[in-house]
C-alpha positions in Angstrom: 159.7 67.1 127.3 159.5 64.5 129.8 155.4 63.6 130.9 155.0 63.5 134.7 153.4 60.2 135.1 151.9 61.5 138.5 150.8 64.5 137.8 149.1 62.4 134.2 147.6 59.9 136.9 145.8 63.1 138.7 144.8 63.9 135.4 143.1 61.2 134.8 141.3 60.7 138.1 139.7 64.1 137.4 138.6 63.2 134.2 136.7 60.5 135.0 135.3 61.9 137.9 134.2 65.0 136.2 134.7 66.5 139.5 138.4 67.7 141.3 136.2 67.1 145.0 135.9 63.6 144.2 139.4 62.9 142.4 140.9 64.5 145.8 139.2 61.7 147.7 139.8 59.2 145.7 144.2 59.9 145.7 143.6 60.4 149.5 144.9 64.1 148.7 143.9 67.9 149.4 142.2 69.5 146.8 144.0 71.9 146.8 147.4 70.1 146.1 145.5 68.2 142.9 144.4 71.7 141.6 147.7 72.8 141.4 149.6 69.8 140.2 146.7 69.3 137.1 147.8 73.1 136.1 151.4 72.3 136.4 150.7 69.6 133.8 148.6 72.3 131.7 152.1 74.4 131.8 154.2 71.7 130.8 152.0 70.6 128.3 151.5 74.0 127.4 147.8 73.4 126.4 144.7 73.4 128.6 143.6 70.1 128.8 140.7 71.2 131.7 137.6 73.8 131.4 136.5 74.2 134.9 132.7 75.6 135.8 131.9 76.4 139.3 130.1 72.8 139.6 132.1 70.2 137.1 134.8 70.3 134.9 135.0 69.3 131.3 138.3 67.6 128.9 139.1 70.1 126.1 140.2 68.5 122.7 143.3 67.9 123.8 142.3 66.7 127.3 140.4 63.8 125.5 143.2 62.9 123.5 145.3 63.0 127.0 142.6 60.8 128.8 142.0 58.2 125.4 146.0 57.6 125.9 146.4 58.1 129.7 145.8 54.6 130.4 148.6 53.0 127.3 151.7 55.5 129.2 150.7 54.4 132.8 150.0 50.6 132.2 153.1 50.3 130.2 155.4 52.7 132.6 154.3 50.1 135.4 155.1 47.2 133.8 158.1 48.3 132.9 159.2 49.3 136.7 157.8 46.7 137.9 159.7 44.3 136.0 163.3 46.2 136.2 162.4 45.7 140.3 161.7 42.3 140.4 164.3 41.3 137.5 166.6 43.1 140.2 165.1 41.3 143.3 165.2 37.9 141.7 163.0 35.1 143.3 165.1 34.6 146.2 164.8 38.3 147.5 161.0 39.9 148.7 161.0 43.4 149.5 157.7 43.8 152.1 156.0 47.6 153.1 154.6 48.1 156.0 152.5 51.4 157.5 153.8 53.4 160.7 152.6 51.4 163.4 151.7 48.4 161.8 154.5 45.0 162.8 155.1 42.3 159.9 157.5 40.5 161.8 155.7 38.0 162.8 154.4 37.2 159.3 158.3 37.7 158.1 159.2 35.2 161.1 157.2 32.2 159.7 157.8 32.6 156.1 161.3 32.5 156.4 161.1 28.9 158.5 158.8 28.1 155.8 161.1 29.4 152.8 164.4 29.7 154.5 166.4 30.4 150.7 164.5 33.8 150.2 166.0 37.1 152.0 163.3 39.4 152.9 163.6 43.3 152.8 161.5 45.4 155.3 160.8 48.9 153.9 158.8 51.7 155.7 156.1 53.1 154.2 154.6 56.9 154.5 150.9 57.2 154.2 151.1 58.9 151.0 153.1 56.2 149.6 151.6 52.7 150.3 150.1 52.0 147.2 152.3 53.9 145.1 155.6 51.5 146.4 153.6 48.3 145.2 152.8 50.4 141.8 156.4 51.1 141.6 157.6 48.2 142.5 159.9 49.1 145.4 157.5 46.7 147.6 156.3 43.4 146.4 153.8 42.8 149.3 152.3 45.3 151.3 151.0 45.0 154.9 148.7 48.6 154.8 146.3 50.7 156.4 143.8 52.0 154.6 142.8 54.3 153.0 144.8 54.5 149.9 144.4 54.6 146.2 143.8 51.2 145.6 144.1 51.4 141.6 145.8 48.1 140.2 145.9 47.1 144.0 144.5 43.3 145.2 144.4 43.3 148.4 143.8 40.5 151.5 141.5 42.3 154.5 143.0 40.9 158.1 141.4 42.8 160.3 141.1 46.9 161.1 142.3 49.0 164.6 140.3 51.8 166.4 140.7 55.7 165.7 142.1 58.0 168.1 142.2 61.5 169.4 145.5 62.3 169.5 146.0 66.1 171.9 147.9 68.0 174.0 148.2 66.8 177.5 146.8 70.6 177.9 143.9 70.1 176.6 140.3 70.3 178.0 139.3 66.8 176.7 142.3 65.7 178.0 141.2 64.5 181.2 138.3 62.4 179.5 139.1 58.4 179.2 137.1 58.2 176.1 135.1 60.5 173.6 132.7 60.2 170.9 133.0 62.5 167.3 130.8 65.4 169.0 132.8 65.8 171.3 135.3 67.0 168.7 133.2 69.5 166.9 134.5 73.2 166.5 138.1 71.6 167.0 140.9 71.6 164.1 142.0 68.4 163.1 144.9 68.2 161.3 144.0 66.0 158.1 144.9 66.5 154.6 142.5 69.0 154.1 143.1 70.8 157.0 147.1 70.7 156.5 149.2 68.4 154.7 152.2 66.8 156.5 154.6 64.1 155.1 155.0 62.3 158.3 153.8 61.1 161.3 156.3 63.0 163.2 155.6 66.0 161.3 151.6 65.8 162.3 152.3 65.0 166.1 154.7 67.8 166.7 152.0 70.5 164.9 149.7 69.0 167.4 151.8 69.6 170.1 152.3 73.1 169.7 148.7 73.6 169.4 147.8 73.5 166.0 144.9 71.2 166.1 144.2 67.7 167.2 144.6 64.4 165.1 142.8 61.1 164.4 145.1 58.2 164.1 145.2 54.5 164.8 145.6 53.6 167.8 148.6 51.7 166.9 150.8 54.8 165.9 149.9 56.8 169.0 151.5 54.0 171.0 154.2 53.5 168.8 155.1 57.7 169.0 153.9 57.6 172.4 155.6 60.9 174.3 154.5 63.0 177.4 153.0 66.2 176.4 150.3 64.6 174.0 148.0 62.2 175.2 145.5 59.6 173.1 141.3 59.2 173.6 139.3 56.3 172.1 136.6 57.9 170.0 133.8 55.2 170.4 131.9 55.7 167.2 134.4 56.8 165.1 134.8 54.3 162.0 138.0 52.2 162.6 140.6 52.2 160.3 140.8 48.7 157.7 144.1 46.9 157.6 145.3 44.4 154.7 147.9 42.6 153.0 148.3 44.3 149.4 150.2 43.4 145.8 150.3 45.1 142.4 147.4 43.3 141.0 150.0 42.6 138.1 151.9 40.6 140.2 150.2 38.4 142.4 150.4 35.3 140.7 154.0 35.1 141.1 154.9 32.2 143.1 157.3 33.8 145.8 154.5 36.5 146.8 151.9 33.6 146.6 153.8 32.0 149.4 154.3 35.2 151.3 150.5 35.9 150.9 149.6 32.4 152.4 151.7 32.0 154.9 151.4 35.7 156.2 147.6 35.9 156.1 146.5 33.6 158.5 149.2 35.3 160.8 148.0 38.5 160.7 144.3 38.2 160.7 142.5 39.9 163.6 145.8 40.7 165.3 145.3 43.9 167.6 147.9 46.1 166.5 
């Protein structure tokens, strides 16, 4: 049978944590969705690797074999994507992710008068999936939003964007120009725990039919920017961190050194 390596890096964020609350918040995911996919490995398997209490979990036998060899299959299924993807990309070709909202092009502007022989490739990246494409190596170089699972991540910190309410043009709060976090209390925000969506579409529509608000950059709710829902400012709401990332495996290679240097300095403190 064929081992999930997802599901196997779940597993292990559980195991160290002793706890599925904090592995869910670590992988940025409900917990909900990790319970189910650490007992869709315990089918496959067809072992428990997990006994669960009402306050901690604890590896079986066989979980702590899992766990002692967890680390081996996932360094060693990385390196080998990550070199069939840049063995295909070459030196001359750089493949760069960027979040909803965010703009590289500036960055991708002055590298290529700086390195004019290397072809760059701009790829959109869903939340769920930042980290993961530089893990994977379908991006070399990330230009992110945190947060993310930042496991065998480096990253370069450039500056961070304020947190918004996204609503319905409806709504009461609507007709405020700005609003703090208790303003916001008894309302449904739409988050991973609250409901998991796969896009930023996905979560804007749900919000305008009423489903609950939503707390995004402030960058995406210009960027999907249409008449029935409006954005607020939420003055003391932590803003969100933005960075330049690579797979910590790869940064020393030359063509995402330049990329890193050149881009940097570019995209420090700009306001999304």
């Amino acid at each position: 049978m064929d081992l999930d390596l997802r599901k196997l890096r779940y597993f292990t964020a559980v195991a160290e944590h002793g706890h599925f609350g904090r592995a869910a918040e670590q992988l940025h995911i409900a917990q909900p969705v990790l319970s189910r996919q650490i007992r869709a490995l315990e089918q496959e398997l067809g072992c428990a690797l997990l006994e669960r209490t009402t306050r901690t979990v604890r590896l079986t036998p066989a979980g702590e074999q899992l766990h002692k060899d967890a680390p081996g299959v996932l360094a060693a299924a990385l390196t080998a994507t990550l070199r069939v993807h840049g063995a295909a990309r070459g030196p001359h070709r750089l493949a760069v992710g960027f979040a909803p909202g965010l703009s590289v092009s500036a960055a991708v502007r002055a590298f290529a008068q700086a390195h004019p022989g290397v072809e760059v490739e701009l790829l959109r990246l869903n939340w769920y999936e930042q980290a993961e494409a530089l893990r994977n190596g379908r991006a070399d170089i990330g230009y992110l939003r945190r947060p993310f699972d930042g496991a065998g991540i480096r990253t370069i910190p450039t500056g961070s964007e304020p947190k918004v309410a996204c609503l319905p043009a409806t709504h009461p709060l609507a007709s405020r120009r700005r609003l703090v976090l208790a303003d916001l209390d008894g309302e449904t925000v739409l988050d991973a725990a609250a409901r998991r969506t796969a896009t930023i579409e996905e979560k804007f529509e749900l919000v305008a039919v009423g489903c609950g608000i939503a707390l995004v950059p402030r960058s995406v709710a210009r960027y999907y920017s249409r008449p029935d829902l409006v954005h607020r400012p939420v003055s003391d709401a932590e803003p969100f961190e933005i960075c330049l990332a690579v797979a910590e495996d790869r940064h020393r290679q030359q063509h995402l050194r330049d990329f890193l240097t050149v881009a940097a300095p570019v995209l420090t403190d700009r306001r999304p």
